[in-house]
C-alpha positions as a Python dict, from the first residue, in 0.01 Angstrom:
ca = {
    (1, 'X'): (0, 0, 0),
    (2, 'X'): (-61, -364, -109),
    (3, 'X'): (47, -647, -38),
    (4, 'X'): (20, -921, -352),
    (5, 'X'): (45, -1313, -297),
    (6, 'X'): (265, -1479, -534),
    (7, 'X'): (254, -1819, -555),
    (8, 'X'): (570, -1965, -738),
    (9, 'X'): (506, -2366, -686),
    (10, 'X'): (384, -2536, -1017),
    (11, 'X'): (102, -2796, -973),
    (12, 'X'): (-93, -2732, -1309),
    (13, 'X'): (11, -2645, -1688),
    (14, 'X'): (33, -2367, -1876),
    (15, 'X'): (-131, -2063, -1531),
    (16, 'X'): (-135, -1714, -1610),
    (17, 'X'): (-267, -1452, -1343),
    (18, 'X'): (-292, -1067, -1371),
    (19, 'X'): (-110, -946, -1036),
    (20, 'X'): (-168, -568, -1157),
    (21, 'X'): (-310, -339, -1372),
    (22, 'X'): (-269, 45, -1448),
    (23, 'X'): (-312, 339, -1678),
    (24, 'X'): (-14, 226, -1887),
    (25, 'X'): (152, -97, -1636),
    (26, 'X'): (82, -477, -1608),
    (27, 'X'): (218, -712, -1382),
    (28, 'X'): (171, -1090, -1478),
    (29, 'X'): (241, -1443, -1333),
    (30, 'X'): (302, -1681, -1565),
    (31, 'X'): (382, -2077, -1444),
    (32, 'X'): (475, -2309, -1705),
    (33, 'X'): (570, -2731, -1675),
    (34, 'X'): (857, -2799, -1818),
    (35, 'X'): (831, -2857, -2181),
    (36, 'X'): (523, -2614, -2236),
    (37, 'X'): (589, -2365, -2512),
    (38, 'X'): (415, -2002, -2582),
    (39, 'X'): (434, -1913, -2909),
    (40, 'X'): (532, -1636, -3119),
    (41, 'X'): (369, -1293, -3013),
    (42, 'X'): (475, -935, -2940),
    (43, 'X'): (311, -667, -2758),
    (44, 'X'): (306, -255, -2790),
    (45, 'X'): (437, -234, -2476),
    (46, 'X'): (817, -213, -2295),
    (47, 'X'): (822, -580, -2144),
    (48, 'X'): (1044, -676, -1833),
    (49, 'X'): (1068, -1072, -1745),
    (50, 'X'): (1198, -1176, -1456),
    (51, 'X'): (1257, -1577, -1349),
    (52, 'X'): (1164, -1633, -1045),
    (53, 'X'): (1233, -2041, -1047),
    (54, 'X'): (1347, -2231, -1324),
    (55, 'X'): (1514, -2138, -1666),
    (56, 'X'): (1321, -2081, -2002),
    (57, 'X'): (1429, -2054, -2355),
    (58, 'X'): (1288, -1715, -2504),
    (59, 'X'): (1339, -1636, -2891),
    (60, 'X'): (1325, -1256, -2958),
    (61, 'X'): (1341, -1148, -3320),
    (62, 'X'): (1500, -1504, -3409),
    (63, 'X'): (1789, -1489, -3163),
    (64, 'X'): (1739, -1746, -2873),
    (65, 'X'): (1837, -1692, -2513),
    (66, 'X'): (1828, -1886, -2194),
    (67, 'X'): (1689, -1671, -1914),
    (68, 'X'): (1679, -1812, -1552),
    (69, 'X'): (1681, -1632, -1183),
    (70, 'X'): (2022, -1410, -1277),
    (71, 'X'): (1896, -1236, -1578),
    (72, 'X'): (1651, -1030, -1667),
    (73, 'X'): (1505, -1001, -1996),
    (74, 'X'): (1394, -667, -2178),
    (75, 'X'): (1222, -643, -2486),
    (76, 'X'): (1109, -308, -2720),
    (77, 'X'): (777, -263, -2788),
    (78, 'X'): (665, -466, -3085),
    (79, 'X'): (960, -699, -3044),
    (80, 'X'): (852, -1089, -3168),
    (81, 'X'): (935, -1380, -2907),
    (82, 'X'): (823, -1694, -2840),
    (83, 'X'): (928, -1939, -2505),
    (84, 'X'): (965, -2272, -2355),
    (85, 'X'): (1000, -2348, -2040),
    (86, 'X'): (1309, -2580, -1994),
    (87, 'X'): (1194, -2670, -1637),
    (88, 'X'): (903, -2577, -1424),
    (89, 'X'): (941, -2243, -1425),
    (90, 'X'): (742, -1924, -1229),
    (91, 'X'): (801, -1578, -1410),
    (92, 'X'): (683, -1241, -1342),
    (93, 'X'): (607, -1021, -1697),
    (94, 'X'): (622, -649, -1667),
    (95, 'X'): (475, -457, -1937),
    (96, 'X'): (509, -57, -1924),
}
């Protein structure tokens, strides 16, 4: 067993930490100021994010959506998506 320290308070722009790594899983933490954008990628992966504080605009495949602590975002391997945060905002990325 492990324990992992998250950290969800936002001092800095634009942090990104690798929480895990395995054969075929990554957990990240990714902290963004408000108004700090990522843009368009994808990834070969199944990707999970979940909001831990804030809300952030994600665009997947042109379609934007607001994501923020209720919902959880998936996306298909491959899928394109860009995001800004709308307010400080701490989110864990899954990728399996």
């Amino acid at each position: 067993m492990h324990v992992l320290p998250v950290d969800h308070s936002i001092t800095n722009p634009k942090q990104a930490s690798k929480l895990f790594q395995g054969d075929h899983r990554e957990i990240m933490h990714l902290k963004l100021k408000e108004g700090e954008e990522i843009k368009e990628h994808d990834s070969p992966k199944h990707v999970f994010i979940f909001v831990k504080s804030g809300e952030v605009e994600f665009t997947v495949t042109g379609k934007t959506h607001i994501i923020s602590t209720e919902k959880v975002l998936y996306m298909e391997p491959y899928e394109r998506h860009a995001l800004k945060a709308l307010s400080d905002v701490s989110i864990l990325v899954m990728k399996c």
